[in-house]
Structure formats: structure tokens, C-alpha cells
C-alpha positions as CSV (number, residue, x, y, z in Angstrom):
1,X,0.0,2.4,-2.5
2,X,-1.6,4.1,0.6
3,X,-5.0,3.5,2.3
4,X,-7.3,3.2,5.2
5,X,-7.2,0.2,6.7
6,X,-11.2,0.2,7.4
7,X,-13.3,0.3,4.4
8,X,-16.9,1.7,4.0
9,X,-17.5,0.3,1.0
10,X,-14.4,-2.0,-0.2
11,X,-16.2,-3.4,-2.9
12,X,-16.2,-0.1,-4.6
13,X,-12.5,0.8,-3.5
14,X,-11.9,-2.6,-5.4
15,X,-13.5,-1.3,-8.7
16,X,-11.7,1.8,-7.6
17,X,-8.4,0.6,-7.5
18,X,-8.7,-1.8,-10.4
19,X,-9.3,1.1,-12.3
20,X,-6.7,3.4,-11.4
21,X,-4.1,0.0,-11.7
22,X,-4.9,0.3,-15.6
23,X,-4.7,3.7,-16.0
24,X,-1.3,3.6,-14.2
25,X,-0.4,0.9,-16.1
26,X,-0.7,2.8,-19.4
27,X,0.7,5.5,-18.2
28,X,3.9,4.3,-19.1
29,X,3.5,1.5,-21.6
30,X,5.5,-1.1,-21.7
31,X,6.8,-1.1,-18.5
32,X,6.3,-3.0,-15.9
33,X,3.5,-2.6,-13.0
34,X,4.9,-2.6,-9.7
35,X,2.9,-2.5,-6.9
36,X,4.6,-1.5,-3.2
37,X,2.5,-2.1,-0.5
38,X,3.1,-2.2,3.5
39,X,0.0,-5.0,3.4
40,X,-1.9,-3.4,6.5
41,X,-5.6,-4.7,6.7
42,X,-8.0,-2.8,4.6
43,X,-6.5,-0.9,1.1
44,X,-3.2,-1.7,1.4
45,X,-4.2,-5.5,1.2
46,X,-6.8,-5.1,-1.2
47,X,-4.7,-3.5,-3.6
48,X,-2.2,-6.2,-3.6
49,X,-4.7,-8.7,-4.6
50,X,-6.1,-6.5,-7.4
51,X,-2.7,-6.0,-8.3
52,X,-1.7,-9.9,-8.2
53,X,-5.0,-10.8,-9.9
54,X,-3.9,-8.9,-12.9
55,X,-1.0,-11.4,-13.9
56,X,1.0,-8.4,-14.8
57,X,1.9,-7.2,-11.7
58,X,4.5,-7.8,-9.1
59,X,4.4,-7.2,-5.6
60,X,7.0,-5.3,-3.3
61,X,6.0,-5.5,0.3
62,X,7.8,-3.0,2.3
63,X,6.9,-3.3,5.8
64,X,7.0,-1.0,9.0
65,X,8.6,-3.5,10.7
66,X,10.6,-6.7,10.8
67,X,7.7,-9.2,10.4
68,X,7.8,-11.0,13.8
69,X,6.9,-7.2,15.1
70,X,4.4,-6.6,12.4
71,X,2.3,-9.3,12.5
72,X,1.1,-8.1,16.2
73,X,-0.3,-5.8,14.7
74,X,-3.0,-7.6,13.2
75,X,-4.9,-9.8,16.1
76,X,-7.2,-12.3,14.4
77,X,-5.3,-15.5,13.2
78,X,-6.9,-14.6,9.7
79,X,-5.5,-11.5,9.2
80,X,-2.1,-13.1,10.0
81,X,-2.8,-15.7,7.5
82,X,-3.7,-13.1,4.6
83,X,-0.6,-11.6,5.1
84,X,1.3,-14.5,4.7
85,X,-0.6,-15.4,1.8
86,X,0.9,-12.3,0.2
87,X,4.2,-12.2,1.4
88,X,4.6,-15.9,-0.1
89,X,3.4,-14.5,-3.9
90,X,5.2,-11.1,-3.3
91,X,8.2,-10.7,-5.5
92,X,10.1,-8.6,-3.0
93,X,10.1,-8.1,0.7
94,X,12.0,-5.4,2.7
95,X,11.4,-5.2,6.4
96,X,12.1,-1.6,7.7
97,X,13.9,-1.2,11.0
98,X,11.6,-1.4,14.6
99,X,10.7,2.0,16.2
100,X,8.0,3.7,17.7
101,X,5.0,4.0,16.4
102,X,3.7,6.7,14.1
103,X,7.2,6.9,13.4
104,X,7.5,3.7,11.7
105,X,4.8,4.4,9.8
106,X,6.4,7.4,9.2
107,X,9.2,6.0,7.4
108,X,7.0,3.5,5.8
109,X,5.6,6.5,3.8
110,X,8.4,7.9,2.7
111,X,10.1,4.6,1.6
112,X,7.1,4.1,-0.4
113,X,7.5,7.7,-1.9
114,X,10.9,7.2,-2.4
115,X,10.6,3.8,-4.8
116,X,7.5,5.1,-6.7
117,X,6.6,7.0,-9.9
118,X,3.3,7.4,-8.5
119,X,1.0,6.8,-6.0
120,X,-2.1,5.1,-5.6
121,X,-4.6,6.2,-2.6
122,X,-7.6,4.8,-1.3
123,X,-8.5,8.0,1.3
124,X,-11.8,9.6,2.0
125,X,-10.0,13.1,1.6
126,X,-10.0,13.8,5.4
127,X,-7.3,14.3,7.7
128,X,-5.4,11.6,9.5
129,X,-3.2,10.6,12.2
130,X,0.5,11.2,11.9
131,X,1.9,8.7,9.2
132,X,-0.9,8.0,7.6
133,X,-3.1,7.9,4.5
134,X,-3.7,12.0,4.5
135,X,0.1,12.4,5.5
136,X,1.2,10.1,2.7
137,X,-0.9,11.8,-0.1
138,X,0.4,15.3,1.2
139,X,4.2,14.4,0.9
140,X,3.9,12.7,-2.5
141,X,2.0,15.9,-3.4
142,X,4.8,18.1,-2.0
143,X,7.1,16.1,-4.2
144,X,5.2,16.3,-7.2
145,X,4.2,12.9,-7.5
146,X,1.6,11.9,-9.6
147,X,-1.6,11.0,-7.3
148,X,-4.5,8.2,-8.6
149,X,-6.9,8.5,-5.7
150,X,-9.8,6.3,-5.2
């Protein structure tokens, strides 16, 4: 999963993303949905609850960052909280190494890429900053992944 982190309209990237979830998830019946998300505000975060809410899903959080680093990321004590809300029901949790930043992001991106059959995009279709959403969506094309893009 890949996404903006601010959301015009998240109620509709929600139906959106609950959507594309079940299309993914018959996509290949019978296996198991797994959802790998880096839990940045906005789509990545969103999609983890969807995911979660299903009761068929499991999380993987893969994050930029060791979590002490991460979570400065996000300055109200609320967003801090929502991401230890997920963490605690994610089934997996794999810190990446420190770095600079994009390049963490970066490598975020590609991790993700690397783990996933598909991937799932919340994007507006415009370009973005290095590591992110548009840069995402352009490697997994270049590697032939399939794309469900809300």
C-alpha cells in the first residue's frame, strides 16, 4: 500500500480502498490478504484500518525507520497514538534502517514492492516528491506489478 498522506476527500478513498481490498482479495482466492503498510498519516493509515476491519486481513507494518525515529515524524500526540494503536494489532513489524530522508522513504518503497503481489494506491495521478506515492506506483509499474489505484 502507497498513498498521500493528506486526503481531499478520505471518506471516498475509504470506499475506494475497501473496494479495491475485495477485488484484491479475489484475485487470488483462497489466500490470504496481507496488507503492508509504512502507517504514515493519511492512506497509508486508512488502509490499515479498512484492512483490519475486514477480519480477514493481517497487517505487516514496514517502517522507514526504527520507531523511536519515526514517530517524530508525526507531531500531534494523536497521531502518535494511532500509530501505536496499529502497531499493537499488526501481525508483523519490520523497522528499516535510519537514513536520510527521501532516501528512507526510498527504501520503504521498494521493500514494499519487493514483499507484494500487488499494489494498492491512493494517488491523485500527479507527480511527487522523490520516494513517494507517484515514485512508488512508477517502480511497481516498471516491475510489472499489478496496480489497484484509488
Amino acid at each position: 500500500m502507497t498513498g498521500h498522506r493528506r486526503l481531499a476527500h478520505p471518506e471516498l478513498a475509504e470506499a475506494g480502498i475497501s473496494e479495491a481490498l475485495e477485488r484484491l482479495a479475489r484475485w487470488r482466492p483462497g489466500w490470504p490478504l496481507e496488507v503492508l503498510s509504512g502507517l504514515a498519516e493519511g492512506a497509508d493509515r486508512l488502509a490499515a484500518e479498512v484492512a483490519l476491519g475486514r477480519g480477514d486481513a493481517r497487517l505487516v507494518a514496514i517502517l522507514p525507520l526504527p520507531l523511536a525515529q519515526y514517530r517524530r515524524d508525526f507531531v500531534s500526540a494523536a497521531s502518535r497514538a494511532d500509530i501505536d494503536r496499529l502497531l499493537a494489532r499488526a501481525a508483523e513489524r519490520i523497522e528499516l534502517p535510519a537514513g536520510p530522508r527521501p532516501q528512507v522513504y526510498e527504501a520503504l518503497g521498494e521493500e514494499l514492492l519487493r514483499r507484494a503481489d500487488a499494489l494498492l494506491a491512493v494517488w491523485d495521478g500527479g507527480p511527487g516528491e522523490r520516494g513517494g506515492t507517484a515514485a512508488v506506483v512508477a517502480r511497481a509499474r516498471a516491475l510489472g506489478k499489478p496496480l489497484a489505484w484509488v
